[in-house]
N, C-alpha and C positions, 0 to 999 in steps of 0.2 A: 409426504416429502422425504426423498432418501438422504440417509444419513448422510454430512462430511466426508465421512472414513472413504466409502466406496472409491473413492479416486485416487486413494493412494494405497500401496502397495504397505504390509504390516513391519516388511524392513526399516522402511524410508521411513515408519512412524517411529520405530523404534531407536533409529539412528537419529532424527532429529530432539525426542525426549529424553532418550537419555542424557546427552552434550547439553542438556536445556540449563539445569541447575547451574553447572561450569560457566556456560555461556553468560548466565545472569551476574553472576560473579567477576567474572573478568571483564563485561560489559562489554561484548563483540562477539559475534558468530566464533563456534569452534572450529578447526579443518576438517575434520569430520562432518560436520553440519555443510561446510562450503566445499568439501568431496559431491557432497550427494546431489547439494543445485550444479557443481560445474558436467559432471557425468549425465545430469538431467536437462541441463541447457536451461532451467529456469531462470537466470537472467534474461537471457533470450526470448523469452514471450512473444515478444513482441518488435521483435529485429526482422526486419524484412527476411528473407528466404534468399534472395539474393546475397544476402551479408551472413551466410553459414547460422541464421535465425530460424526459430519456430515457425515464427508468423502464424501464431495459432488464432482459431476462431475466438471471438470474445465471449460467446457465452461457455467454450469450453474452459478457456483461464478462469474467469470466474470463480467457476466451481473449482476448479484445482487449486485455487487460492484460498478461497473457502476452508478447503480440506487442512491447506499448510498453516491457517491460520488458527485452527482446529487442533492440530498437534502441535504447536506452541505459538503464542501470540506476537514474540521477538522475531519468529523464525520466517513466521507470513506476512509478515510484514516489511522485513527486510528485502523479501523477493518482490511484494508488491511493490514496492518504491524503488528499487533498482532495476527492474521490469521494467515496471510502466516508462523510464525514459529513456528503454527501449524503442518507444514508437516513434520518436523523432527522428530515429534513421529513417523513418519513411517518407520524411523530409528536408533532406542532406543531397546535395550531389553526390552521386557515384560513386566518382572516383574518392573522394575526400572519406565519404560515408564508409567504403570495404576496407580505409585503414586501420577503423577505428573497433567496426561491429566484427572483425573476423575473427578479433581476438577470443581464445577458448576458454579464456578467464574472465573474459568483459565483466565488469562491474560498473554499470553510472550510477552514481550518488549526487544528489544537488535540492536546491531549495526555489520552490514556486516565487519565493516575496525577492522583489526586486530594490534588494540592499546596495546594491553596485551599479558603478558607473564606467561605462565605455567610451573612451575619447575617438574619436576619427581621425585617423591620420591618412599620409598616403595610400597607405595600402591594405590597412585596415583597421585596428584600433587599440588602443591602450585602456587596458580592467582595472578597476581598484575596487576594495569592494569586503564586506565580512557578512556571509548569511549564516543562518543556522537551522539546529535542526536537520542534519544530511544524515539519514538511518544508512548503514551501510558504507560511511564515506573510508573507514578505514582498511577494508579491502577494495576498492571501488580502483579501476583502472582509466576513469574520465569521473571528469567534474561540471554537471550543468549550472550554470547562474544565469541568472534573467539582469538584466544589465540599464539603467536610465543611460540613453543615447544622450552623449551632448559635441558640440563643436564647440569646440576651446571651452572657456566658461561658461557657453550657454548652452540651455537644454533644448536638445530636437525635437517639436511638438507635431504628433499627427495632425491629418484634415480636421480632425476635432476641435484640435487645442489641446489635448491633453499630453502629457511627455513621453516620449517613443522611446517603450520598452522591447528589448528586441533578448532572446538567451541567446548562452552561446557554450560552445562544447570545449574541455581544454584539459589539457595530461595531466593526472592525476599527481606527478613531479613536479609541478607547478603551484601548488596551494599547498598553502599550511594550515594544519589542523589542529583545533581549538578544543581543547576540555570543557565542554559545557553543559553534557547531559546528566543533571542532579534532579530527576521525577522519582517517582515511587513506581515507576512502571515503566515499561518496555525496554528493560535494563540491558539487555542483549545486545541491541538493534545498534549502540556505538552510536547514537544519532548525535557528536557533536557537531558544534560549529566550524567553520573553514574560512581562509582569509585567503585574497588575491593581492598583491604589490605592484604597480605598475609592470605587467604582465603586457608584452607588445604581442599580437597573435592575426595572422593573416585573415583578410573578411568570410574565407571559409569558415571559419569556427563560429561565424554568425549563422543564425537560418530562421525561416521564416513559417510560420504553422499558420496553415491554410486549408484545414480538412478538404474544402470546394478544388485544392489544386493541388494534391499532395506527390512530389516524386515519383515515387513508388504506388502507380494506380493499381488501387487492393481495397476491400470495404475497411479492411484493419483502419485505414488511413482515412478513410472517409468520416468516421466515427468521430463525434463531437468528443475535444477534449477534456471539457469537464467532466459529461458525461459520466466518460469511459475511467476518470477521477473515482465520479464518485462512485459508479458502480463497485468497483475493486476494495477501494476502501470500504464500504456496507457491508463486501461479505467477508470482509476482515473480520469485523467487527462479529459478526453473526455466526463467523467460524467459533470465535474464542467463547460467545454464551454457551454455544453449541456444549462446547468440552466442560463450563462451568454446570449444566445441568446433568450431563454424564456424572460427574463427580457428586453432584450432589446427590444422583439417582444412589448410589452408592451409599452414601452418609445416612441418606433417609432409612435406607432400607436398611441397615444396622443397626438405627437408633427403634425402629420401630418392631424390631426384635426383643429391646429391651423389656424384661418385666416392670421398670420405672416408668415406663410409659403408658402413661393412660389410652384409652379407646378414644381419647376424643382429640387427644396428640396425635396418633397416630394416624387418624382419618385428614387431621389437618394435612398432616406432610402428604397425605396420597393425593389429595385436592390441592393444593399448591402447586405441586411438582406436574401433574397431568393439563393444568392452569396453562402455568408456565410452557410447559413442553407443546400444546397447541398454540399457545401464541405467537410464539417462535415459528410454529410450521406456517403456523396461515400466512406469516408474514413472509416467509420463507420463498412460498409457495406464487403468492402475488408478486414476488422482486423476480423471479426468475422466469415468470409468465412475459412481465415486460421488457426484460430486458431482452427475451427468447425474440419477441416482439420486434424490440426495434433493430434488435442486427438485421434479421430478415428484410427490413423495410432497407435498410443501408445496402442490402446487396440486391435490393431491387432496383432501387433508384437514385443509389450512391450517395444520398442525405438524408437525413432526417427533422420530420420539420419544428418549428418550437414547440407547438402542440406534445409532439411525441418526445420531445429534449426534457420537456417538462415534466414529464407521466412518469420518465426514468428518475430524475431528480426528486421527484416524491416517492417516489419508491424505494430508491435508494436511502434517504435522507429516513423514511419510518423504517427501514429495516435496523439504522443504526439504533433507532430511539426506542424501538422494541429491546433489542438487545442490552442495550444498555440496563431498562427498566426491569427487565425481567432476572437479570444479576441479582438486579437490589429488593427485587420480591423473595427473592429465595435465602439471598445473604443471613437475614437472622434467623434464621434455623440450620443455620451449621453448628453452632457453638461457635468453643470459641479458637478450635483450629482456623476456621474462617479468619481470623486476625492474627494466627500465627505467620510473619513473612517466608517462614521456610519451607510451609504446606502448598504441593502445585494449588491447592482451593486458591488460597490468597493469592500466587502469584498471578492465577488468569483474572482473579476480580479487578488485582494492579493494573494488568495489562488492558484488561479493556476499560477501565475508566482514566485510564493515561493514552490508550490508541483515542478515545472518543472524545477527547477535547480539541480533537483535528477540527479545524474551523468548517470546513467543507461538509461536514456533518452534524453540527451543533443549530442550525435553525431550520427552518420549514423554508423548502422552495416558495 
């Protein structure tokens, strides 16, 4: 299985790792760091082609998320997550949609859980509302929140009966943003909270995700949106063991220099580390098979069925649970730079066990 690196150029690793410590520090992406994605369009992922977007293949994002998430685990992630709601230009009108995605700076930052309520009025509706968690929000030039629809005081309930949640898109001028990222990990990312005050916004800024009917007819859009969640998120995750085993390849191979090291230390760290570093691949190797899988299926037949929604969703979901595990097989043979906060070691072990508490990732399909 090839390594992360190969999809990124040794600049772009360099510029994103060095700004990494700064970044960790001031809690937000450096302009340097956010020189490199607006030059590279990687917000853009996933902005139609029509809207001055990538619209790149998904299994090529992937792996190029992989890589960024690979040279630091704040940095691939912020792109994943301001990416990814990228895709919903592909379900906007037009004209509404080129005001928003032409921008050269584009940034959407926003939150899946639907903390907020949208009133209906004449002619569109009134927000209120505090989510949290937005990686990205404080460069971000739009803000998505998923909204409980109600008329007047009551709540609009789908054909099911359940409450009709509907997002909606809205100028980054408009929200206020909330201090509230205190983890041990992904200190960068700026993930705090954001608040809306009765915010009156035309029924544009509502839209509706419909992969079977998406705007913008392109498999990009076809593509189930958990899915295409969880995939990105997995190889987050998979990027940052990636760079934890690197490091450690490193550590081992110092220590097992030492003359205080016995033969039978030393054969351990070689067995541990070649352990680890195949399980990673196999798993590696099976997540990219399928996912390779189901795009092709999507640009066959422009769906894909639960069957196949399912294969990714397990795939995804053991690639996180590999990664994760295989951290924590390696962890106690670092010493104890391992637990130092100022060693990259510790910083990517933070990063991925604070990226892996993502709920999308935490159980079995």
């Amino acid at each position: 299985m090839e390594h992360p690196s190969i999809y990124l150029e040794p600049d772009w690793v360099n510029t994103i790792r060095t700004h990494a410590p700064d970044s960790e520090r001031r809690g937000i992406l450096g302009n340097e760091q956010l020189a490199l994605i607006y030059e590279q369009k990687w917000f853009k992922f996933l902005v139609p082609e029509a809207y001055s977007g990538l619209q790149i293949p998904l299994p090529r994002q992937v792996r190029l998320e992989e890589g960024l998430a690979w040279a630091n685990g704040s940095f691939g992630w912020v792109v994943t997550l301001c990416s990814g709601a990228g895709w919903f230009g592909g379900f906007m009108e037009a004209e509404f949609a080129s005001k928003i995605f032409n921008d050269a700076k584009l940034c959407l930052a926003g939150s899946g859980a639907a903390t907020g309520a949208a009133v209906i009025t004449g002619n569109g509706y009134v927000i209120n509302g505090e989510w949290n968690y937005a990686s990205g929000v404080h460069h971000a030039t739009h803000i998505t929140a998923n909204c409980i629809i109600k008329q007047g005081d009551k709540t609009v309930l789908t054909n099911e009966g359940s409450p009709l949640i509907l997002p909606f898109i809205v100028d980054r001028k408009d929200v206020s943003v909330i201090p509230a990222w205190k983890f041990v990990g992904m200190m960068g990312t700026g993930s705090d909270a954001y608040q809306i005050k009765n915010l009156a916004v035309d029924k544009e800024h509502c839209f509706n995700i419909n992969p079977k009917f998406p705007v913008v007819d392109a498999p990009l859009y076809h593509y189930p949106f958990l899915q295409l969640a969880e995939v990105t998120l997995a190889a987050n995750l998979s990027g940052m063991a990636v760079h934890f085993t690197d490091l450690c390849s490193s550590i081992f191979a110092e220590r097992i220099q030492r003359s205080a090291t016995s033969m039978l230390q030393k054969d351990k760290l070689t067995d541990i580390l070649n352990e680890v570093e195949t399980r990673i691949a196999n798993a590696r190797t099976h997540f990219y098979t399928v996912v390779d899988r189901s795009w092709q299926v999507v640009i066959d037949k422009s769906t894909l069925s639960e069957e196949a929604a399912h294969e990714v969703s397990v795939a995804s979901r053991n690639l996180a649970k590999v990664s994760r595990e295989s951290v924590d097989t390696l962890y106690p043979y670092c010493g104890l730079m391992a637990a130092n906060p100022e060693t990259e070691l510790n910083q990517v072990w933070r990063d991925i066990h604070t990226a892996g508490q993502h709920s999308l990732l935490t159980f079995d399909a």
